[in-house]
C-alpha positions, 0 to 999 in steps of 0.5 A: 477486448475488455470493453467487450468483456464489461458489456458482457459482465452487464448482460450475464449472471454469473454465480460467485466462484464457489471454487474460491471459498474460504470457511476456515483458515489454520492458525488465522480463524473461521469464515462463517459469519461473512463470505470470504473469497481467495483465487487468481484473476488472469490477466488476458493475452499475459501470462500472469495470473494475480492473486486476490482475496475478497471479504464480503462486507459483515453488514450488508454486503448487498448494498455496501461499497467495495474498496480496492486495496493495495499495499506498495513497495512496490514489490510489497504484498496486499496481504499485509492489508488484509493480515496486519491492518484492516482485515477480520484478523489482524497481526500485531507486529513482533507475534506470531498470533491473530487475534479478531480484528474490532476494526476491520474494514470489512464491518462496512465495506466489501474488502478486496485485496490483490497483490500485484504487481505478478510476482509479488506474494501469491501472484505470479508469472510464467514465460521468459521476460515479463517480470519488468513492470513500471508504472503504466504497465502496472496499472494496465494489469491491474485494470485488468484484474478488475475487469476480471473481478467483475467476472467473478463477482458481476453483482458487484459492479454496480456498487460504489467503487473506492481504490485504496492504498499505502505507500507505493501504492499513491502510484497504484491508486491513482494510475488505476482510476486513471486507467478506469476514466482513460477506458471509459469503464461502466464502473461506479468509481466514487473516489480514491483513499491514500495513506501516506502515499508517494505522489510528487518527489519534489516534495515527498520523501527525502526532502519532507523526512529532512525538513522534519527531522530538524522539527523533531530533533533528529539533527542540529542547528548548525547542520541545518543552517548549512542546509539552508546557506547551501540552498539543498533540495534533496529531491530524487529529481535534481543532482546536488552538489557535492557539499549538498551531498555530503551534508545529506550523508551527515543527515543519514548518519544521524538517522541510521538507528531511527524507524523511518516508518515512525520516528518515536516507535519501537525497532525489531531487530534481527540475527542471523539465524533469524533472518531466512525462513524455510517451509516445504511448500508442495514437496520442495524445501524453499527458503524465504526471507522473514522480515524486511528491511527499510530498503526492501520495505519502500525501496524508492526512498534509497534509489539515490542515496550514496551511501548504504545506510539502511535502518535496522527495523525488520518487519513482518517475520509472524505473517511471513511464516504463516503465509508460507505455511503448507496448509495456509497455502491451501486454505488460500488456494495458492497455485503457485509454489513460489515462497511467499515473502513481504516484498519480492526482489523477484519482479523489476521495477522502474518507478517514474519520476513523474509519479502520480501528481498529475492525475490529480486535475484528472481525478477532479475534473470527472468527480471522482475525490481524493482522501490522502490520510497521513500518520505525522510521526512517518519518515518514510512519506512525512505528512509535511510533503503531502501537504506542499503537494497539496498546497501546490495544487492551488485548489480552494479550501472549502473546509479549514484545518480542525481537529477530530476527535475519537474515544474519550474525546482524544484528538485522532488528527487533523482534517482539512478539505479542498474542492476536490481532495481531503487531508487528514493527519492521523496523530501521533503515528507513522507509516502504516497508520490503518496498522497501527492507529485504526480508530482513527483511520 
């Protein structure tokens, strides 16, 4: 049925959906300048139905690339691409105001945003027991998301195609590019961008963040000592042993009150009163959370911790507010009258231990290249991790590791290339690099 519905895309033209035009958003700004598009894309023979925002390119949107986003969790919504990264407006963290974003991605690429899987955010599902996704599920609907895009937008198709993403989301990216090669799909597929993305648990994750920790102070010599004499992993894949474990919890102890999403950056912490939210939305009170926590935020990096040690930081309460707001919602055309929230516990999850390292040699052997970025002060996905995965794939260097530079000759991170994937640290930054250094990015 898609392979149809994309031959069919090729022959047909259709309009823009004029019903899902946006011109001007409460609180948030206007669109006049560029065309922005939000509504739904049906996922055929499910019901469910994901949300999407599209924002036409301020340069050429005729001939510039469309980038797919998604943001990770999973669970989490897209919106915190298009509301607090590389957006036309962005919100800083901690406020509750946009401000015109000098950065946007939208300058040169068409953005398309959609947050999935259903469920998540704006997306949603209807019936009895389809809220259980893994990876290969989600990678299914998100495909046929696309396809639907497509319909849509049917111009689009044949410009250069880039799946984008952070986080969770080194799953979501990778998986949809291998859906697309697997379907044998007539889009024009150039490469995929991931920003501290997880890929391989052997080496992301815990171990990275316990390897670095000792490089940035976080723990001391002789607890590291331990570590090495005992010959620890810390990987989620392997079962350690007792006094591994404990030494673990030791570590954990150490780094409850640190941002796991950057070591050096500021925590905003939260009260009772401030942790739900309430709005009428469609004529109902709802309730939502305002922020997340670590754990809510990425919850794969606690899937086996013993103890329930979780870093105070919250994230998000402004955009949270304002998605939930009345006439927000309408400005988006929103079907649905489930609250919107950062990350959901309202879907089930089951991430596989496989996770996406194996795409790789796909990817390469069909041409399509990677570019992993990697903020260096992140806990969460650290940019050593990436690396030893990087390395492990045995590919030949075809540019060595060298700075680059941005404004006033500063030193915005590091760059090195392979035969079929480029590495870049982004200096002096953390999880959510595009957010918080997006010169650099």
């Amino acid at each position: 049925v898609l392979l149809l519905t994309l031959a069919l895309i090729l022959v047909c033209g259709w309009s823009k959906p004029a019903q899902d035009r946006v011109l001007n958003v409460p609180y948030m700004g206007n669109f006049t300048d560029f065309e922005l598009y939000s509504g739904y894309l049906e996922i055929p023979g499910k019901q469910r139905k994901l949300h999407y925002i599209f924002a036409e390119s301020q340069h050429s949107p005729k001939s510039d690339p469309l980038v797919l986003w998604f943001n990770g969790g999973p669970g989490c919504s897209s919106m915190l691409g298009f509301a607090q990264e590389h957006g036309p407006y962005s919100m800083p963290d901690g406020e509750d105001k946009f401000y015109k974003n000098p950065n946007s991605w939208n300058l040169e690429a068409n953005m398309l945003y959609i947050e999935s899987p259903a469920g998540v955010g704006y997306s949603y599902f209807w019936g009895k027991d389809i809220d259980h996704f893994n990876d290969t599920t989600s990678s299914e609907d998100n495909y046929a998301a696309l396809v639907a895009f497509f319909q849509k937008f049917p111009e689009y198709q044949a410009h250069d195609l880039f799946i984008s993403g952070e986080s969770y989301a080194g799953i979501y990216v990778p998986y949809l590019a291998w859906q697309i090669i697997e379907h044998g799909s007539q889009f024009n597929l150039k490469g995929i961008i991931v920003g501290n993305g997880v890929t391989n648990y052997t080496y992301d994750c815990n171990p990275a963040y316990i390897n670095m920790g000792f490089w940035h102070n976080l723990y001391g010599t002789e607890l590291r000592d331990k570590m090495i004499k005992l010959g620890c992993k810390f990987t989620n894949l392997e079962t350690e042993s007792k006094e591994c474990e404990e030494l673990e919890r030791q570590f954990d102890r150490l780094v409850s009150k640190v941002n796991v999403y950057d070591v050096y950056r500021h925590c905003y912490y939260e009260n009772e009163t401030d942790r739900m939210g309430s709005a009428v939305i469609n004529g109902e009170l709802q309730t939502y959370k305002r922020g997340m926590t670590a754990q809510e935020y990425t919850p794969f990096l606690f899937k086996n911790k013993k103890d329930n040690i979780t870093p105070p930081c919250v994230y998000g309460k402004g955009t949270t507010d304002f998605f939930n707001k009345q006439e927000v919602r309408d400005a988006f055309h929103v079907e649905t009258k489930q609250p919107w929230e950062m990350c959901t516990s309202r879907i089930h999850y089951s991430t596989g231990e496989k996770a996406s390292y194996w795409i790789y040699p796909i990817l390469k052997k069909n041409n399509i290249r990677a570019l992993h970025f990697s903020g260096n002060a992140d806990g969460a996905v650290p940019t050593q991790g990436t690396r030893e995965w990087i390395n492990s794939l045995g590919w030949k260097t075809t540019r060595p590791y060298a700075p680059f530079y941005i404004e006033n000759k500063q030193v915005g991170g590091f760059v090195e290339e392979y035969e079929g994937i480029t590495f870049t640290s982004i200096q002096g930054i953390g999880h959510m690099a595009a957010q918080w250094s997006p010169v650099a990015t």
